[in-house]
BALO-935446 format. One record per residue (C-alpha): residue number from 1; x, y, z. Coordinates in nm, 2 decimals. Example, Ala and Ser with C-alpha at 12.3 -4.5 7.8 and 13.67 -1.06 7.14 Angstrom:
<pts>
pos=1 | u=1.23 | v=-0.45 | w=0.78
pos=2 | u=1.37 | v=-0.11 | w=0.71
</pts>
This chain:
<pts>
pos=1 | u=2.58 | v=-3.07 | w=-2.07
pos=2 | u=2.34 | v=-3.00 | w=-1.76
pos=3 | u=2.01 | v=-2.85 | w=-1.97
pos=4 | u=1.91 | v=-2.75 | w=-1.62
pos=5 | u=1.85 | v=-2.39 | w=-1.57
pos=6 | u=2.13 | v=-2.22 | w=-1.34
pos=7 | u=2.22 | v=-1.90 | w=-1.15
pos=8 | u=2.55 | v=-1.85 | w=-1.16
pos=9 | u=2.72 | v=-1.64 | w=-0.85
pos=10 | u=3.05 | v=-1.55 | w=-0.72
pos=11 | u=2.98 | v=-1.84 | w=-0.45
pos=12 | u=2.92 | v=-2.09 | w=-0.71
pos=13 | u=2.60 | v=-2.17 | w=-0.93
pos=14 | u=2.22 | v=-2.27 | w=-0.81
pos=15 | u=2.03 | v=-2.53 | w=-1.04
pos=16 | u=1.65 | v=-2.50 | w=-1.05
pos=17 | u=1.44 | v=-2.72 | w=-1.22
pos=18 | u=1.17 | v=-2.67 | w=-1.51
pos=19 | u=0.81 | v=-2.71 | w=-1.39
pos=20 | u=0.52 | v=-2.71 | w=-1.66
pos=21 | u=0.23 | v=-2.53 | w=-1.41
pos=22 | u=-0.13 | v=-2.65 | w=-1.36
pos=23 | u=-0.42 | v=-2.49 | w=-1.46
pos=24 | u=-0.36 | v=-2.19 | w=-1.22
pos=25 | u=-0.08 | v=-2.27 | w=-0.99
pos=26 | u=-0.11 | v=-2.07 | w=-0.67
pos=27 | u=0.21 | v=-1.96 | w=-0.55
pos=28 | u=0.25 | v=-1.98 | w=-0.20
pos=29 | u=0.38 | v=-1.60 | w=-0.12
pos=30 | u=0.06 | v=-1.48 | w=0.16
pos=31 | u=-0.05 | v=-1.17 | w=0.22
pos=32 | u=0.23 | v=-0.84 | w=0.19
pos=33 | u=0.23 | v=-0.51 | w=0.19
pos=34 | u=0.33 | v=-0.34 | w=-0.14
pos=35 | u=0.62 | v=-0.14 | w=-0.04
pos=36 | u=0.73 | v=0.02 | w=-0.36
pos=37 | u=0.69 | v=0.01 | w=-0.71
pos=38 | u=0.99 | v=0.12 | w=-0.98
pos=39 | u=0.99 | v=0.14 | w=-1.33
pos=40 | u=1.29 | v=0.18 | w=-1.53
pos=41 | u=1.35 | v=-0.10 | w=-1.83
pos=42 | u=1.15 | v=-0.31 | w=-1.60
pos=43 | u=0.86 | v=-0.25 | w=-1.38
pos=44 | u=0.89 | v=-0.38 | w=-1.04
pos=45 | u=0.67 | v=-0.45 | w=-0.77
pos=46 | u=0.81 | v=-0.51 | w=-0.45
pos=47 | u=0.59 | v=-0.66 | w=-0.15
pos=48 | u=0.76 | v=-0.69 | w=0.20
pos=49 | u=1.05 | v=-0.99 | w=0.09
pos=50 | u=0.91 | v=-1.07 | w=-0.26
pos=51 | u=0.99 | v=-0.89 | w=-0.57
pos=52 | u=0.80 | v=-0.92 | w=-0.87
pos=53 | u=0.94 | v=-0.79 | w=-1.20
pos=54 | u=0.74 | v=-0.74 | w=-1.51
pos=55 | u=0.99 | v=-0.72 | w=-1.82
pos=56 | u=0.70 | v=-0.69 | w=-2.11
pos=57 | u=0.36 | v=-0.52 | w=-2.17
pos=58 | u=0.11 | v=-0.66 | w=-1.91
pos=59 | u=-0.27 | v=-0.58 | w=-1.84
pos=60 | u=-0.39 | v=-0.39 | w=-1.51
pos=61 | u=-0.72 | v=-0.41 | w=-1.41
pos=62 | u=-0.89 | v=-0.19 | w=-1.15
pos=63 | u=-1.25 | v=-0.21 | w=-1.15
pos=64 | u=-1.42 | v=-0.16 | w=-1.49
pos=65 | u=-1.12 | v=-0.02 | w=-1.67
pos=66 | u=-0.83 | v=-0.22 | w=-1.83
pos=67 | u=-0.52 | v=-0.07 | w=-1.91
pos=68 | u=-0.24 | v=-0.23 | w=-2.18
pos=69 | u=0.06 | v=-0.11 | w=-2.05
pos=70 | u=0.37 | v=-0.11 | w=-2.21
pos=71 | u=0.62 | v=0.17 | w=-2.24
pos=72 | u=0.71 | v=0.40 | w=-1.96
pos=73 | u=0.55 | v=0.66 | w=-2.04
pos=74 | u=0.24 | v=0.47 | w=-2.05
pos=75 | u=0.28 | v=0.36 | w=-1.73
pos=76 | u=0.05 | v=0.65 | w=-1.49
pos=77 | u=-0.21 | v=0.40 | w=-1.42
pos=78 | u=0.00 | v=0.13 | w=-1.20
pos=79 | u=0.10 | v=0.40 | w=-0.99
pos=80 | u=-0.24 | v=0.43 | w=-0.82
pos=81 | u=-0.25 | v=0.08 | w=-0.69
pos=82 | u=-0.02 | v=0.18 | w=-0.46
pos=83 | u=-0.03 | v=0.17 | w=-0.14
pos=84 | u=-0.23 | v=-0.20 | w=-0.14
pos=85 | u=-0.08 | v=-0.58 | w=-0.09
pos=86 | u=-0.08 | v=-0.90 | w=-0.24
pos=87 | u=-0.33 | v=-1.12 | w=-0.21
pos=88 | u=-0.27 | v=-1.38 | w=-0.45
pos=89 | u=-0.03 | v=-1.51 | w=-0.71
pos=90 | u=-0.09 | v=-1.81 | w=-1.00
pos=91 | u=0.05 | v=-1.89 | w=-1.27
pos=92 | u=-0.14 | v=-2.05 | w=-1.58
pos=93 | u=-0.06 | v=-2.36 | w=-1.78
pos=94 | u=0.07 | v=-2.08 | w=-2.03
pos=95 | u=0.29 | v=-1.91 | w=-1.84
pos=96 | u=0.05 | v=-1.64 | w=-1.74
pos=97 | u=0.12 | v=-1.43 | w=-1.42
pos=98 | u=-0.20 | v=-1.38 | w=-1.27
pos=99 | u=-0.18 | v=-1.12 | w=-0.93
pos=100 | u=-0.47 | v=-1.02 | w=-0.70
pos=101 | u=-0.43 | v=-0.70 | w=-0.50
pos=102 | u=-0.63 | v=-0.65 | w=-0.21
pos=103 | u=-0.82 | v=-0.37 | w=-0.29
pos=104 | u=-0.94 | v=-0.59 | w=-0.61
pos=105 | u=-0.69 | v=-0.47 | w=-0.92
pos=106 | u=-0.52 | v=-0.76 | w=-1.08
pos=107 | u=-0.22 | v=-0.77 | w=-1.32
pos=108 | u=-0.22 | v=-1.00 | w=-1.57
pos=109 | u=0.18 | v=-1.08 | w=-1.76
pos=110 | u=0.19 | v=-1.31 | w=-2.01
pos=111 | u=0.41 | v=-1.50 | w=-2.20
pos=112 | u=0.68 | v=-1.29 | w=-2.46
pos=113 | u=0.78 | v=-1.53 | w=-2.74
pos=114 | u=1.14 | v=-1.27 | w=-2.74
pos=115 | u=1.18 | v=-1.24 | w=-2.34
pos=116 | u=1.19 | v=-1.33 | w=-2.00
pos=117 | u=0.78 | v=-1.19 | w=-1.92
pos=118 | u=0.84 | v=-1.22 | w=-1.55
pos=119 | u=1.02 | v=-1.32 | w=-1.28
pos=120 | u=0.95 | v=-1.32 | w=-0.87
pos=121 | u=1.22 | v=-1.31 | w=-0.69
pos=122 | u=1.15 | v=-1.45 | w=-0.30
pos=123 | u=1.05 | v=-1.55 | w=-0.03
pos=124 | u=1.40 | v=-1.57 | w=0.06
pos=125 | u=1.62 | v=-1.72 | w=-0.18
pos=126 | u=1.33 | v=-1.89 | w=-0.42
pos=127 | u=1.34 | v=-1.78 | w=-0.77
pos=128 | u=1.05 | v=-1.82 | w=-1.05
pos=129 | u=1.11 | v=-1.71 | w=-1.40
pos=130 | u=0.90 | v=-1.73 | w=-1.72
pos=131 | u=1.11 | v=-1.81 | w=-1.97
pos=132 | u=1.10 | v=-1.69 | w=-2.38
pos=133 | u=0.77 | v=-1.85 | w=-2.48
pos=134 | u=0.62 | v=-1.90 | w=-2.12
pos=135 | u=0.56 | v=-2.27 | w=-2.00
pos=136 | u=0.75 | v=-2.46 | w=-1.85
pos=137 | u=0.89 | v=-2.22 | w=-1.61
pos=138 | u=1.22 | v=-2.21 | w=-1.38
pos=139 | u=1.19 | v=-2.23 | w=-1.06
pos=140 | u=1.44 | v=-2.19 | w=-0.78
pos=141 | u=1.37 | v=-2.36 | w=-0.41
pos=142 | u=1.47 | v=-2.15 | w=-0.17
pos=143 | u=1.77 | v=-2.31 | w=0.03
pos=144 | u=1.82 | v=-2.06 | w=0.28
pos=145 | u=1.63 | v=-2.03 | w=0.68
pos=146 | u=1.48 | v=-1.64 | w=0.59
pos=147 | u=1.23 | v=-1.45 | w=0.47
</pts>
């Protein structure tokens, strides 16, 4: 049995591979313009091609406050980091999303022992997800020529 993990599609099924990250493992997305942010089940966080989805509680920072976010309703403060963009991306040895915004908020997601924390989906057709219990992570190379 292939223990890799797999996206299966209509047009047949992408492997990815498991990478353990390093101590903060910058991901290489650039600079993009948040364009929207939607929360149902899941928040999401979409800059330019890159979506980033958030499937547990996670921490916002935005200056001196910190705010534990978790159920919907709870929820108000994200909703002022928009508009900003992306600045960076890592991942801890954990499993820990760490994002910069531009204006100087950062979200941290870690690791759910029950649940998929996080996933980014793009550039493209690249795919990273952080499994039940965080690291090591799947990760998808994107195969395709866009953005």
């Amino acid at each position: 049995m292939d223990r890799r993990p797999s996206i299966i599609t209509s047009d047949g099924t992408r492997y990815g591979e498991m990478r353990v990250p390093g101590p903060d493992w910058q991901l290489d997305l650039g600079s993009r313009s948040m364009t929207y942010i939607r929360i149902d089940h899941q928040t999401r966080l979409q800059f330019d091609g890159v979506e980033i989805v958030i499937g547990c509680p996670f921490t916002l920072q935005t200056g001196n406050e910190i705010f534990h976010l978790d159920e919907a309703q709870e929820l108000g403060p994200l909703l002022g980091v928009y508009p900003d963009a992306l600045e960076t991306a890592s991942v801890g040895s954990d499993g820990t999303l760490h994002l910069r915004l531009e204006r100087g908020e950062s979200i941290e997601v870690q690791p759910d022992p029950n649940y998929e924390a996080w996933q980014i989906n793009g550039p493209g057709m690249a795919v990273v997800v952080c499994p039940p219990g965080g690291s090591p992570v799947a990760v998808w190379a994107d195969d395709s020529d866009g953005d």
